[in-house]
C-alpha positions as CSV (number, residue, x, y, z in Angstrom):
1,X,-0.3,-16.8,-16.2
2,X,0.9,-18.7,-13.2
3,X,-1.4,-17.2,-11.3
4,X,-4.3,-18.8,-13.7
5,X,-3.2,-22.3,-13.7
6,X,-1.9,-22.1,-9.8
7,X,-4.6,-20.3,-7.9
8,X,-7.7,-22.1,-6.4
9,X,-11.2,-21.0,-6.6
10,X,-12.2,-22.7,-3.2
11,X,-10.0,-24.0,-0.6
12,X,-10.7,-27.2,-1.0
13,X,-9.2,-27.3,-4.4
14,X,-5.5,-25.9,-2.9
15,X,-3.8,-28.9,-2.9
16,X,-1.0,-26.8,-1.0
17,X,-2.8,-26.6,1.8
18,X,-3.5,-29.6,4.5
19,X,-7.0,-31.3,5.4
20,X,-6.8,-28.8,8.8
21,X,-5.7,-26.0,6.9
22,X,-8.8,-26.1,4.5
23,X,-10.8,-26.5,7.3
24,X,-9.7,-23.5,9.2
25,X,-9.9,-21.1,6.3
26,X,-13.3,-22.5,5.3
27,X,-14.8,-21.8,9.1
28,X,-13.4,-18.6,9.4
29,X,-15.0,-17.9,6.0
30,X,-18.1,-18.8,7.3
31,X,-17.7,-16.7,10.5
32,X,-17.2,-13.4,8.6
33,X,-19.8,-14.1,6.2
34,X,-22.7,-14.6,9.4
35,X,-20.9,-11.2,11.1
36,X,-22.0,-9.2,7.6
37,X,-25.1,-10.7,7.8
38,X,-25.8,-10.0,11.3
39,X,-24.9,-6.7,10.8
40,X,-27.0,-3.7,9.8
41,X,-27.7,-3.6,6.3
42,X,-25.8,-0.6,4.4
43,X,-27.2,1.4,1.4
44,X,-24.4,1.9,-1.3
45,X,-24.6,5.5,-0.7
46,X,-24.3,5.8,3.0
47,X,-21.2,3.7,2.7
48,X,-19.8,6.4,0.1
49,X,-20.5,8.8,2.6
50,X,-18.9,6.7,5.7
51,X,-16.2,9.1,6.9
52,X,-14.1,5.3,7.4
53,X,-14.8,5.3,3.5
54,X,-13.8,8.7,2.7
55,X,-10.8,8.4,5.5
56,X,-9.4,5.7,3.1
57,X,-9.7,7.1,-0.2
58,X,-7.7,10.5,1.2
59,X,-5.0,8.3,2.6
60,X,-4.4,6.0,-0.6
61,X,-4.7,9.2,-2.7
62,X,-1.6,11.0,-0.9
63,X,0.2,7.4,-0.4
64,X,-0.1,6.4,-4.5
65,X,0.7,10.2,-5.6
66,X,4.0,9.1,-3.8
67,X,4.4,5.8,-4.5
68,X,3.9,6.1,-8.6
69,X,6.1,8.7,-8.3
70,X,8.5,7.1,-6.5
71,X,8.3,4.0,-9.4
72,X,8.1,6.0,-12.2
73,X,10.7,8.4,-11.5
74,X,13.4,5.7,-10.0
75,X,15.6,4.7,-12.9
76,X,15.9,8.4,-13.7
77,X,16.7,9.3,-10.2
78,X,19.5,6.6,-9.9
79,X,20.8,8.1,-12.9
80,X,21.1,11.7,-11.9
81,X,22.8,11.5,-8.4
82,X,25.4,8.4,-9.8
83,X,28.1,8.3,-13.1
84,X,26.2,5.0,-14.6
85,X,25.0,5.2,-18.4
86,X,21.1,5.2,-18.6
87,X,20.9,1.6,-19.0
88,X,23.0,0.7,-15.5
89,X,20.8,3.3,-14.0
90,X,17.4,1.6,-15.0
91,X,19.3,-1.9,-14.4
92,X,20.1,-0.7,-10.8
93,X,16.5,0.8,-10.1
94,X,15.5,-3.2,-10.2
95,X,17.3,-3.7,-7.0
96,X,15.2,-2.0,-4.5
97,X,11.9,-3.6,-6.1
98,X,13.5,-6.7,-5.6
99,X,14.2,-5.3,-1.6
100,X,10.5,-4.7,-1.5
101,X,9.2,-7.9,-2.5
102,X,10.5,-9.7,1.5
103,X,9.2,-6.3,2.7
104,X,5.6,-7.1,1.0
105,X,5.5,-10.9,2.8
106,X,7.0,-9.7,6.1
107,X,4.4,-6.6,6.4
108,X,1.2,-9.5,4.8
109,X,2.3,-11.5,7.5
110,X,3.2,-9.1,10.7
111,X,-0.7,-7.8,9.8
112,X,-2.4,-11.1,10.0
113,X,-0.6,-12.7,13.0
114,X,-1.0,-9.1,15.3
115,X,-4.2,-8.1,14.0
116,X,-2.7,-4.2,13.6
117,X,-3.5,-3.7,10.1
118,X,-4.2,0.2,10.7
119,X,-0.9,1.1,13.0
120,X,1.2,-1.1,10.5
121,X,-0.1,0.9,7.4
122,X,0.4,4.3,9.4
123,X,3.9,3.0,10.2
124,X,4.6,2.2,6.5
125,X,3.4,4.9,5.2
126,X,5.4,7.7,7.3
127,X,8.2,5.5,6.8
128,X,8.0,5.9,3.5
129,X,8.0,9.9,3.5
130,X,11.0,9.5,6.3
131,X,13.0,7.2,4.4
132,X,12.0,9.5,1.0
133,X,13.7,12.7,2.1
134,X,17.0,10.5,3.3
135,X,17.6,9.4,-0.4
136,X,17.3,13.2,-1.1
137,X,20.1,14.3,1.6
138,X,22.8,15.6,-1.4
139,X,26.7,14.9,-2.0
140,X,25.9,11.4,0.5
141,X,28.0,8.2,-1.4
142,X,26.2,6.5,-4.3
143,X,26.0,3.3,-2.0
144,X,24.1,5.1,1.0
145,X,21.1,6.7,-1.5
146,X,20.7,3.4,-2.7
147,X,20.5,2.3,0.7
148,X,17.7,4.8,1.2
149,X,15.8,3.9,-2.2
150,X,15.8,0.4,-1.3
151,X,14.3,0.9,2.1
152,X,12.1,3.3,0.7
153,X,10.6,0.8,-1.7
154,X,10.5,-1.7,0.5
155,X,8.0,0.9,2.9
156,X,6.0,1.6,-0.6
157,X,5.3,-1.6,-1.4
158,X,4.8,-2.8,2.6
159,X,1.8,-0.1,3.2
160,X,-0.8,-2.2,1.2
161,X,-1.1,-5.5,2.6
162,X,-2.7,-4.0,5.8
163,X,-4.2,-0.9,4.2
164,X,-6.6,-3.5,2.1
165,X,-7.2,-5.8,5.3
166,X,-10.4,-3.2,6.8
167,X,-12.0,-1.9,3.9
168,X,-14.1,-5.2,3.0
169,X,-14.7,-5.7,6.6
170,X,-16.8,-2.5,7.2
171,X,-19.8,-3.1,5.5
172,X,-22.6,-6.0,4.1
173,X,-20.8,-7.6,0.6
174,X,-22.7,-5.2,-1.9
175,X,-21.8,-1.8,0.2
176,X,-18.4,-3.1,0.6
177,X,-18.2,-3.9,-2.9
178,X,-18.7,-0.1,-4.0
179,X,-16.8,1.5,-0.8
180,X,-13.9,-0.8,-2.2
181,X,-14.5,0.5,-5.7
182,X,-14.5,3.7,-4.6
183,X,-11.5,3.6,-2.6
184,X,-9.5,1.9,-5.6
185,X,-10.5,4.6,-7.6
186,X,-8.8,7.5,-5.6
187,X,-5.9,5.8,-5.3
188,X,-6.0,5.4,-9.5
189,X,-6.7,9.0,-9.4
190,X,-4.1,9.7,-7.0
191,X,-1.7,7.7,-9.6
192,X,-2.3,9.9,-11.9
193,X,-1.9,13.0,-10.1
194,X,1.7,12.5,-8.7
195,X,3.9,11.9,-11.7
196,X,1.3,14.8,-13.5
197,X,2.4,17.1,-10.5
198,X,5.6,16.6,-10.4
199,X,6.1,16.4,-13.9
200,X,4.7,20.5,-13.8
201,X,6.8,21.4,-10.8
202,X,10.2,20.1,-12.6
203,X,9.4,21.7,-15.7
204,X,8.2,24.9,-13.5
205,X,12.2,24.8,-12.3
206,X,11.5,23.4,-9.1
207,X,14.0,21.5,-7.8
208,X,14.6,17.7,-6.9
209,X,14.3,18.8,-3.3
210,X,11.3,20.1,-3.2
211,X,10.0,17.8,-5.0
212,X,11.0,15.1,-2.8
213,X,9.6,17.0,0.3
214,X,6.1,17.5,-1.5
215,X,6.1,13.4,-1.8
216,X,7.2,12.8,1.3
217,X,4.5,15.4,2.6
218,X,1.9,13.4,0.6
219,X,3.2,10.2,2.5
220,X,2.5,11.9,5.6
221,X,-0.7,12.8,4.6
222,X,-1.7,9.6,4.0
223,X,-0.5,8.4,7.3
224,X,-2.5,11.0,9.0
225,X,-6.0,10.3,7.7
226,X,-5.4,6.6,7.8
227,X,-5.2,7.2,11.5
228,X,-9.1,8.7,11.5
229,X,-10.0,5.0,10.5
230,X,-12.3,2.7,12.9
231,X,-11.1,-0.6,12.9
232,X,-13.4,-2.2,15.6
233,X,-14.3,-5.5,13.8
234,X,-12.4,-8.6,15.7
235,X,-12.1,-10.5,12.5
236,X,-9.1,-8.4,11.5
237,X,-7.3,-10.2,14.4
238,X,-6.1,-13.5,13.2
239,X,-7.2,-17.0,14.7
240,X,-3.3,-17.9,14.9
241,X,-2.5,-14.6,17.6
């Protein structure tokens, strides 16, 4: 609801922003929009079959089977490896969210000011596996796993910001329009698959542990094919440096 009544359709309706400001955003607009049109024209289905496209729907397949996971799972994890009722535990699984949201601003704004969209969502992403298995370390103080969940989250949520910055800068509007589509549907796929997965592999008597080290390894994964990505496109370096 804020969102309706806050957010502008153009920037010259943002009243937040200066006369300068406006102007900036509105030329670089411009400059993007001539570098699609100057570049070659993409069918719909050679984009879907762009390894850069198919590069980024493996990657936020493994990250979201991890992260949705991660979410979904949290309150019930706090309550296992601590003495709190159910209710503390699903209070306490707000704290890390509430880590995540400065990790979210610091990551949007440490991709537009370097430029390094692709190395910071390869660095948030095995971070996140990393910092997964820590929580998972047994008999370590209540205090310490927390620690570990709410740097966790914080890498979860950080990962997106840059992963979104290169898809819509690979192709013309309408092929980027589908390859964006496509790529948000493996990652809603991917969502589906984690807490399906590991739903199976608890009830299959696997334990916590491996179950931890499969997410992390589908962290990993999705580090590793991000890396395959070809970000050659200087717009995703920002104006600022």
């Amino acid at each position: 609801m804020v969102a309706l009544f806050y957010l502008t359709d153009r920037p010259k309706d943002a009243g937040w922003l200066d006369s300068e400001e406006q102007a900036w955003i509105v030329r670089e607009l411009e400059i993007e929009k001539s570098g699609k049109g100057a570049a070659a024209q993409t069918t719909i289905w050679k984009a879907l079959r762009n390894s850069n496209v198919l590069l980024c729907a493996a990657s936020i397949f493994f990250a979201n089977i991890g992260s949705y996971v991660f979410v979904f799972w949290l309150p019930s994890t706090i309550h296992r490896v601590s003495t709190l009722s159910v209710v503390l535990s699903t209070l306490c699984s707000a704290f890390p969210f509430a880590f995540a949201l400065g990790f979210v601003l610091l990551s949007g704004r440490m991709a537009d000011r370097s430029g390094k969209g692709k190395l910071l969502a390869w660095v948030w992403m095995t971070l996140s596996g990393l910092l997964l298995m820590l929580s998972a370390i047994p008999d370590q103080p209540f205090g310490l796993m927390m620690t570990w969940l709410c740097l966790t989250a914080g890498a979860v949520y950080a990962w997106p910001p840059p992963f979104w910055v290169f898809p819509p800068l690979t192709f013309n509007e309408s092929a980027a329009a589908v390859s964006i589509g496509f790529i948000n549907m493996a990652g809603v796929l991917g969502a589906f698959v984690g807490p399906t997965l590991v739903g199976y592999l608890l009830s299959a008597g696997y334990s916590n542990n491996t179950t931890t080290a499969f997410l992390s390894t589908c962290f990993i994964a999705g580090a590793l094919f991000i890396l395959g990505v070809k970000v050659a496109n200087p717009s995703l370096r920002s104006s600022h440096g």
